[in-house]
C-alpha positions, 0 to 999 in steps of 0.5 A, spaced: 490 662 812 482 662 813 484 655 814 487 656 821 482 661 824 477 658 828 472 663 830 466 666 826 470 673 829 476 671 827 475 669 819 470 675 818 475 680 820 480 677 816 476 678 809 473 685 812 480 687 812 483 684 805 476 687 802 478 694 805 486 694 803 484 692 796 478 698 795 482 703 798 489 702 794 484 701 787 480 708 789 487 711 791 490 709 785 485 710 780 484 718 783 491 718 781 490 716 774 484 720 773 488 727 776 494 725 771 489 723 765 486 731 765 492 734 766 495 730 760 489 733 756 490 740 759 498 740 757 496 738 750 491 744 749 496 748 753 502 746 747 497 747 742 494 753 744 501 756 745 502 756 737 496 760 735 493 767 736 489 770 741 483 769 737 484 762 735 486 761 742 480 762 745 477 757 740 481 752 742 479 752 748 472 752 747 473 747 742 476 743 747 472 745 753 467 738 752 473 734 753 476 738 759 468 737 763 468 730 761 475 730 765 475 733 770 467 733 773 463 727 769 469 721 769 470 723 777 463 723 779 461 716 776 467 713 778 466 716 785 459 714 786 460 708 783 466 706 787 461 709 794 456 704 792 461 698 792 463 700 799 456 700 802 455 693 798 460 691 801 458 693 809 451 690 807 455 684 804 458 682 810 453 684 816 449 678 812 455 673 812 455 676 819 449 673 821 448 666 817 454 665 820 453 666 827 446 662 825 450 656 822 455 656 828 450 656 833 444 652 829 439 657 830 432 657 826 430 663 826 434 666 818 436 674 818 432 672 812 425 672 817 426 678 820 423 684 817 425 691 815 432 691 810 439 692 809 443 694 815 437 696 820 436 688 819 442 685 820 442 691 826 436 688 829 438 680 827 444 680 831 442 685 837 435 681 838 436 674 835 443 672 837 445 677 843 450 680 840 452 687 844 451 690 837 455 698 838 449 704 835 449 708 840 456 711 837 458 715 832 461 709 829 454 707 827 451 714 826 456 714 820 454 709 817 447 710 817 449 717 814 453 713 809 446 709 807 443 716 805 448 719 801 448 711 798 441 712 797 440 719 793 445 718 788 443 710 787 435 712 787 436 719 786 442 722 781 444 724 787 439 729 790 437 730 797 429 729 798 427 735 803 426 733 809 428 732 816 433 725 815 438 729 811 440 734 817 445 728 819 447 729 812 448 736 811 452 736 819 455 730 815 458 735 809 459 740 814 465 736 817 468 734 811 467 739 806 473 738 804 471 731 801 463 732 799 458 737 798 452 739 796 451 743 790 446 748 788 441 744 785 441 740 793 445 734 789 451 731 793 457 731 790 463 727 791 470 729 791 477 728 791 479 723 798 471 721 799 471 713 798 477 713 802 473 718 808 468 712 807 472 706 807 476 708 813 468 709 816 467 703 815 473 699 817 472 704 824 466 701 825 467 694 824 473 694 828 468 696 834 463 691 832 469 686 832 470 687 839 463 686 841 463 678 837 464 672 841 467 667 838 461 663 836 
């Protein structure tokens, strides 16, 4: 198929979208797996418990509870974050491909290699200043994603705790808006929950389908 698509928009687009479909059916059916999991093992401790008296019942669940935390909070939160951690991989990925291939296709010197700075603020300045592109950070497309290189950030370099400072602002508004996906705990850590990746994904997907209409087809 990639065969028949000529442009450098085009062939970027089309492995954007088979990198998303494939993420976000992997996150939902892994979310799923993981409710199932914990509510299997809740059933079992549920059966078992029904059998003994209130006394031992109690020591049941206590026994137990190690295994129902694993479960319910620890599992999540490494798939969670690691699954998010992939996602902005995969932003970052693509914005590079972007620029090498619009600098293979117009025969340019000048690598987004050599510019300075890292990660997307790069390929940001590399396809405004370099290549001209009319790169779209002016909305709240943009704005996501560097939210999402924050929140990125904490849980890569920083168990997930937020440093205090002015730059996690956006990220508290940010949780604000979608308290149902993420939050803060009391210890200023981000938690990610139940729906989040695929608030993410959907983020992303948004923002490079408006980057998109910005691309010249070489």
């Amino acid at each position: 198929m990639l065969k028949s698509l000529t442009s450098v928009r085009d062939v970027f687009y089309t492995l954007l979208e088979f990198e998303l479909i494939h993420l976000k059916e992997y996150s939902e059916t892994s979310e799923e797996h993981l409710i199932e999991e914990k509510q299997r093992f809740q059933d079992s401790i549920d059966e078992m418990a029904e059998k003994l008296s209130d006394e031992d019942k109690e020591d049941c669940y206590d026994f137990h509870s190690d295994e129902y935390w694993r479960l319910s909070e620890i599992s999540p939160r490494i798939f969670r974050n690691s699954l998010l951690l992939t996602t902005y991989s995969l932003l970052e990925h693509r914005l590079m491909r972007l620029c090498l291939s619009y600098q293979r296709e117009r025969k340019i010197a000048l690598s987004v290699n050599d510019i300075q700075g890292k990660g997307i603020r790069k390929y940001q300045t590399y396809l405004k200043k370099v290549l001209l592109i009319e790169f779209p950070d002016q909305g709240n497309e943009w704005k996501d994603m560097l939210i999402l290189n924050k929140i990125r950030n904490a849980i890569a370099h920083n168990d997930g705790i937020l440093d205090e400072n002015r730059s996690a602002n956006d990220i508290y508004d940010f949780v604000s808006d979608n308290r149902d996906h993420i939050k803060i705990t009391d210890t200023n850590s981000v938690q990610l929950q139940v729906g989040f990746i695929q608030l993410a994904l959907d983020k992303v997907a948004k923002f490079f389908r408006v980057l998109h209409d910005k691309l010249p087809d070489k």
